[in-house]
C-alpha positions as CSV (number, residue, x, y, z in Angstrom):
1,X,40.6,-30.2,33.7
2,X,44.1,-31.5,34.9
3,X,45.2,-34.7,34.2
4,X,44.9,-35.5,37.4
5,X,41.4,-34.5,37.5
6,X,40.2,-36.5,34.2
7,X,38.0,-39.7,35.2
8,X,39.6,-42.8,34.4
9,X,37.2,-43.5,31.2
10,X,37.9,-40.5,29.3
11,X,40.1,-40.8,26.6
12,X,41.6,-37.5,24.0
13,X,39.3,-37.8,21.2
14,X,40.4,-39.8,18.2
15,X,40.8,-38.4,15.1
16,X,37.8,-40.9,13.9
17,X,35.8,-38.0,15.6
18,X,37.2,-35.4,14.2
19,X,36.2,-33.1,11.4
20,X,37.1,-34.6,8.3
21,X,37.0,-30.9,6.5
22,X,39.5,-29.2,8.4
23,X,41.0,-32.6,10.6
24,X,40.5,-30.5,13.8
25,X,38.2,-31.1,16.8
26,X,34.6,-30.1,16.2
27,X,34.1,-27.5,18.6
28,X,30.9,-26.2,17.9
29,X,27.3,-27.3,18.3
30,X,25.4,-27.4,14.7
31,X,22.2,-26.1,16.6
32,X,23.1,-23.0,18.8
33,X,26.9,-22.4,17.8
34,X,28.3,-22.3,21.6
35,X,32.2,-23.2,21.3
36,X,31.7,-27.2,22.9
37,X,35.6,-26.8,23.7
38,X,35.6,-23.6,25.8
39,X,32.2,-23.9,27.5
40,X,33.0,-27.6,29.2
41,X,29.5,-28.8,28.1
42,X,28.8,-32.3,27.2
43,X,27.9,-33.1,23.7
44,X,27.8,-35.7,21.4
45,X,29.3,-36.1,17.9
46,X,27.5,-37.9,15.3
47,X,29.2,-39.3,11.6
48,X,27.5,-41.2,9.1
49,X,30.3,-43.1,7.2
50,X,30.5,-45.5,4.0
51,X,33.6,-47.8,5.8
52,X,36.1,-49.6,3.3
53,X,39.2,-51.5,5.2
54,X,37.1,-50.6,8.2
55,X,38.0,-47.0,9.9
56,X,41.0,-47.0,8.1
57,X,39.6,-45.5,4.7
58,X,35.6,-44.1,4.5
59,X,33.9,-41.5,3.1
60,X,31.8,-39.6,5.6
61,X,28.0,-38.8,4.3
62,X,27.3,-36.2,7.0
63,X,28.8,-35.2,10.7
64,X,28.2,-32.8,13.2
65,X,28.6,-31.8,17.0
66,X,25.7,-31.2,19.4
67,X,25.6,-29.9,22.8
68,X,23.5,-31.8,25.5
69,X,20.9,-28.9,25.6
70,X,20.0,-29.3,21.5
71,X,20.3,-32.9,22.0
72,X,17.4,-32.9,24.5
73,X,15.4,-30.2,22.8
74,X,15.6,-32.1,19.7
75,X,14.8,-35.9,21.4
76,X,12.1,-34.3,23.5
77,X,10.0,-33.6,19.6
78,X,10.2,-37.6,19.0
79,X,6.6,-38.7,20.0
80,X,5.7,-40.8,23.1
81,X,5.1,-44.2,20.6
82,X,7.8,-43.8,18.7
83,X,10.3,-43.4,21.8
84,X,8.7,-46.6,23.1
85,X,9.7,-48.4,19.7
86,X,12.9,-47.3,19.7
87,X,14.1,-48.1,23.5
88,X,12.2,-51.8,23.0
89,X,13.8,-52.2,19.3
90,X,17.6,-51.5,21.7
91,X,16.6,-53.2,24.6
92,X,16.3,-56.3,23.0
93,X,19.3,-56.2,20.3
94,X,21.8,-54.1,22.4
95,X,24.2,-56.6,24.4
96,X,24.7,-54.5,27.6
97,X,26.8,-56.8,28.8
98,X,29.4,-56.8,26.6
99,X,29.0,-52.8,27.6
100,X,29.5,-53.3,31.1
101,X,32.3,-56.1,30.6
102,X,34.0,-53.0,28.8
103,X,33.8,-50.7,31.3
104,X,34.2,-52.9,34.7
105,X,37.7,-54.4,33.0
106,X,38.2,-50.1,32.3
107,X,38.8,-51.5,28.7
108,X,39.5,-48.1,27.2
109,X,42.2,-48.0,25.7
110,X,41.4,-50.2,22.6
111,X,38.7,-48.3,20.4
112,X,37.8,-51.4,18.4
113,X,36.3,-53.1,21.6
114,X,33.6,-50.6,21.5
115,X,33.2,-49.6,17.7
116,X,34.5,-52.7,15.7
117,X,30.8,-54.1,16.2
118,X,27.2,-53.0,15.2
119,X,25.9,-52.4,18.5
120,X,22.6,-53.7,16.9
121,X,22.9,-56.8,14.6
122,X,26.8,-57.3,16.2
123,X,27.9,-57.4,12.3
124,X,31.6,-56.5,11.9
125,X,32.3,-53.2,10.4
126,X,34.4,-54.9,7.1
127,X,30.9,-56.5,6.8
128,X,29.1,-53.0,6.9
129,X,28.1,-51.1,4.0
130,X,27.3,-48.1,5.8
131,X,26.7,-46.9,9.3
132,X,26.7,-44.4,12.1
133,X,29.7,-43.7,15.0
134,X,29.1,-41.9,18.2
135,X,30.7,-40.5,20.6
136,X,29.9,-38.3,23.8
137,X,32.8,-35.6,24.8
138,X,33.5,-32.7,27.1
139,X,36.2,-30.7,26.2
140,X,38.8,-32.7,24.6
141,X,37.8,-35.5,25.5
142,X,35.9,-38.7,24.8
143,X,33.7,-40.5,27.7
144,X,33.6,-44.0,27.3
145,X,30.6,-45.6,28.9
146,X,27.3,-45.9,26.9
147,X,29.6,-44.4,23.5
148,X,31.0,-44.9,21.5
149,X,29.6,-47.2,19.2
150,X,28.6,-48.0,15.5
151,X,25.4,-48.9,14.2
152,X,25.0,-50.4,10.5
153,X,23.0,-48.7,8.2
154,X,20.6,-51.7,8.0
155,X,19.8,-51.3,12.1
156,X,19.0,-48.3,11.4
157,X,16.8,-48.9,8.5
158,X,14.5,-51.8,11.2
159,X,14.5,-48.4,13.4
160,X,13.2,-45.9,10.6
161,X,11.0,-48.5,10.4
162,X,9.1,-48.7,13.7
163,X,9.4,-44.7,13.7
164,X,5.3,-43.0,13.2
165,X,5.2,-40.7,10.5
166,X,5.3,-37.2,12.8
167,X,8.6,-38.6,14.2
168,X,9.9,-39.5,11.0
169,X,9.2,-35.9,9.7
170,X,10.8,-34.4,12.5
171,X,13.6,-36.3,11.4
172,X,13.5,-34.8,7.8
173,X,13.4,-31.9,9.0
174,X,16.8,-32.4,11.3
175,X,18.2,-34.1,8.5
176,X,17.4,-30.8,5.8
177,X,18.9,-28.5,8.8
178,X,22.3,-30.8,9.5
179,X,23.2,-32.3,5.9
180,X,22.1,-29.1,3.8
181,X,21.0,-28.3,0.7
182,X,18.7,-30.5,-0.6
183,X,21.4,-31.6,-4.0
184,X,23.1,-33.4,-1.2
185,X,20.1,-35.3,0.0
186,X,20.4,-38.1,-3.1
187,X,23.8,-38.8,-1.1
188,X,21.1,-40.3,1.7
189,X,18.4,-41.7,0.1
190,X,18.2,-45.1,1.5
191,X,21.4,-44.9,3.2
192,X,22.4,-43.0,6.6
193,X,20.1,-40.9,8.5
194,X,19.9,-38.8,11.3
195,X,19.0,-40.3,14.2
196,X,19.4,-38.6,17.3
């Protein structure tokens, strides 16, 4: 894609999003190993961070890089009364216009107009003691529009909450496959989890 060719609301992918291991792009998916860069698929990039001085200094819990395909096969396990729970539980906390304010001023440019704030509970990330960042890329580059954003640890926690027990089990299971061994899953308990 030429820069000529690049929508307006993509933006090269900060270094927020990229792997704090190696500090390169992650460029493949954690599911089916397809190279996200060379392939031109969309896909979504997931960190769960402990923030101190905001994005400036954190320690990342887990992260990883999904293609749109996994994404889907993974969502389409969560059950039918647990989906409902979850869009109700956004629909009501989620300001979507402060989304749409965003996007129809092309406000793109500044990252902490999208991330600075639990998209949830609106609580400032030097208020947060954990959450979750997304983002959804192709290529290089990061597409502004419904991500990125942050979620506190504790929106997520009222989430797991409304979750039934098959979903949440699924999500287990996700979590054992992403995060690893299970000496690393202490790291977790109570704190972020995978939520696609």
């Amino acid at each position: 894609m030429t820069k000529e060719e690049t929508p307006n609301n993509y933006r090269p992918i900060p270094k927020l999003f990229f792997d704090d291991l190696t500090g390169a792009m992650m460029n493949v998916c954690i599911s089916c190993q397809q190279n996200l860069l060379e392939n031109q698929i969309p896909y979504f990039i997931e960190k769960a961070i402990k923030p101190h001085l905001g994005y400036k200094a954190y320690a990342t819990v887990f992260e990883y890089a999904m293609c749109i395909n996994c994404m889907q096969q993974h969502k389409s396990k969560i059950s039918k009364s647990s989906l409902a729970s979850i869009n109700e539980y956004f629909q009501k906390h989620i300001d979507v216009s402060r989304r749409q304010y965003l996007v129809a001023n092309e406000l793109y440019d500044n990252l902490g107009l999208w991330m600075d704030h639990c998209v949830a509970t609106d609580n400032h990330i030097s208020a947060i003691g954990e959450c979750q960042i997304y983002a959804q890329c192709l290529g290089d580059q990061l597409v502004m529009g419904e991500c990125p954003y942050m979620i506190s640890g504790e929106a997520l926690d009222t989430v797991v909450n409304l979750l039934s027990a098959e979903t949440i089990d699924g999500f287990n299971k996700l979590q054992d496959e992403l995060v690893g061994p299970s000496e690393f899953q202490d790291l977790l308990k109570g704190g972020p989890r995978v939520l696609l």
